[in-house]
C-alpha positions in Angstrom: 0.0 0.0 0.0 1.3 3.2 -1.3 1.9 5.9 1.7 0.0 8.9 1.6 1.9 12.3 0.7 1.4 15.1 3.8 0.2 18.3 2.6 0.8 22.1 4.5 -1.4 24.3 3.4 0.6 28.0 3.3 -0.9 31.0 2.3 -0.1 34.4 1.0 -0.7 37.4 -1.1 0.2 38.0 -4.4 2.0 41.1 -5.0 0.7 41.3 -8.1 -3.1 40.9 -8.0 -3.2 41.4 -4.6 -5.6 38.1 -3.9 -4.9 35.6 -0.9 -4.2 32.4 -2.2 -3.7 28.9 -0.6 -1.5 26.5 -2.0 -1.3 22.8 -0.5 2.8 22.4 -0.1 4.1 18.5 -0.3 6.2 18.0 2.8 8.5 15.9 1.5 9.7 18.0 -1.2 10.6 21.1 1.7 11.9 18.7 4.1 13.7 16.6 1.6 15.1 19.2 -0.7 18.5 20.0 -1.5 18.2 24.1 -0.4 16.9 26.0 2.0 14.5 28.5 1.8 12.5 26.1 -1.2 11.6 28.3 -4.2 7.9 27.1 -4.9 6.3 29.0 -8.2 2.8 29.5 -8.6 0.5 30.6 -11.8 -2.6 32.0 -11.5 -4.6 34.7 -13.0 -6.3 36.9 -15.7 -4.0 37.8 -17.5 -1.2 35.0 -16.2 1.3 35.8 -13.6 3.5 33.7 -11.5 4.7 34.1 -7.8 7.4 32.3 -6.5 7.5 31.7 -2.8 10.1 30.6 -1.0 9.3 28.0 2.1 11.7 27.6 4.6 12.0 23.9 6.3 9.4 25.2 8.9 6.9 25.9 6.3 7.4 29.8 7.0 7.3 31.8 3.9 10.6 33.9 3.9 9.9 35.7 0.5 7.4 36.6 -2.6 8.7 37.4 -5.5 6.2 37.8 -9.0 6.4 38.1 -12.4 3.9 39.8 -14.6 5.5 37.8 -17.8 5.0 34.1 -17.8 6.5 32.5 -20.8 5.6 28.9 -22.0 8.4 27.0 -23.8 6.2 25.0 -25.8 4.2 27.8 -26.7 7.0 30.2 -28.1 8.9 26.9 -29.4 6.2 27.0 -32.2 5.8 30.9 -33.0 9.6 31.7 -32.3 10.6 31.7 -35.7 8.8 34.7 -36.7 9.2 36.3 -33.9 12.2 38.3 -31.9 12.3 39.1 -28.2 13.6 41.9 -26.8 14.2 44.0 -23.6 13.3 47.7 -23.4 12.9 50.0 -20.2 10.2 52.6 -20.2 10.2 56.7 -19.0 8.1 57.5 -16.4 4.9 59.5 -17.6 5.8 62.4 -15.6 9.5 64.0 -15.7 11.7 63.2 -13.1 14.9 64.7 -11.1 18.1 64.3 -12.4 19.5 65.4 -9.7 22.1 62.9 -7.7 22.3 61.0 -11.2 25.5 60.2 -13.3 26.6 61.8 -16.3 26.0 58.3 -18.0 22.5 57.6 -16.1 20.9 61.3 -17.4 21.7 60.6 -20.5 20.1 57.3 -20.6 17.1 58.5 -19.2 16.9 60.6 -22.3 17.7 57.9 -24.5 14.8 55.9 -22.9 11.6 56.2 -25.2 10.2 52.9 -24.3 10.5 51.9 -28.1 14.2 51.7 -28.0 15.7 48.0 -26.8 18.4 47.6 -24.2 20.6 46.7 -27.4 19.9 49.8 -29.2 20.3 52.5 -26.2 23.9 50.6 -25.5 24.9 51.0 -29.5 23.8 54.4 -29.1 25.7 54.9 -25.7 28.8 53.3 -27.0 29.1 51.0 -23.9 28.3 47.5 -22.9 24.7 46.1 -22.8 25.4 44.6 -19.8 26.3 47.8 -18.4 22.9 49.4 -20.2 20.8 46.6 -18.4 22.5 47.3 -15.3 22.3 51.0 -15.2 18.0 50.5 -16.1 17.7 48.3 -13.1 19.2 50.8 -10.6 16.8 53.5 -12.2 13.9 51.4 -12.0 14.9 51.0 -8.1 15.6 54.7 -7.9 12.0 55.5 -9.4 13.6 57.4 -12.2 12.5 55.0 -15.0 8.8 52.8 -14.7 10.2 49.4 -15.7 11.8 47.3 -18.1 9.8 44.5 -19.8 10.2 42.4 -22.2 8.3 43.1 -25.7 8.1 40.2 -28.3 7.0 41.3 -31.7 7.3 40.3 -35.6 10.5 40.0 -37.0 
């Protein structure tokens, strides 16, 4: 006779939609896996978004994190060919302080259309894209830019 799996039942509320949602944890998989806290992703949604939680080996949750982009594999696997991905921040609506900011960081944020990829505005800098993507992320955090996303469209 096959044992029967234990369950915890954790809650918590997604950052995105802001609804409280259950989810029925296997206790094996926390107790037994090979990390500590255990990243745990969850889908749900109109329009899709997932929220990884991360369960500790008490069945605490030490952190939410979400994503409002949930990309399936074997959906893009069959459209990808006609299609091209690519990352692009976007302004803020209203204008924003440049005070405290780089030489390099001002003139990003006028670079920063949100039509213009991470690719482009580094060609156009003259520095690394790395250093592009890097540069947007600290903006985002500092407010001074409202996000970077990642657009798919037609080649």
């Amino acid at each position: 006779m096959k044992e029967k799996t234990k369950v915890v039942e954790v809650s918590f509320v997604c950052p995105v939609c802001q609804e409280r949602k259950q989810v029925n944890i296997d206790q094996d998989q926390v107790l037994n896996a090979p990390r500590n806290p255990v990243p745990i992703v969850i889908t749900h949604g109109s329009p899709e978004h997932a929220v990884t939680i991360f369960i500790d080996i008490d069945f605490n949750i030490r952190a939410v994190s979400a994503s409002d982009i949930v990309q399936r594999l074997d959906d893009t696997a069959i459209v990808s060919f006609r299609l091209q991905k690519k990352t692009v921040p976007f302004p803020k609506k209203k204008q924003v302080s440049l005070s405290g900011l780089s030489g390099i960081q001002c003139a990003l944020i006028a670079l920063i259309d949100g039509k213009r990829s991470i690719d482009e505005l580094a060609e156009a800098l003259d520095i690394s894209t790395m250093k592009v993507k890097i540069l947007c992320e600290q903006l985002v955090k500092m407010s001074k830019i409202e996000s970077v996303k990642v657009v798919i469209e037609e080649k």
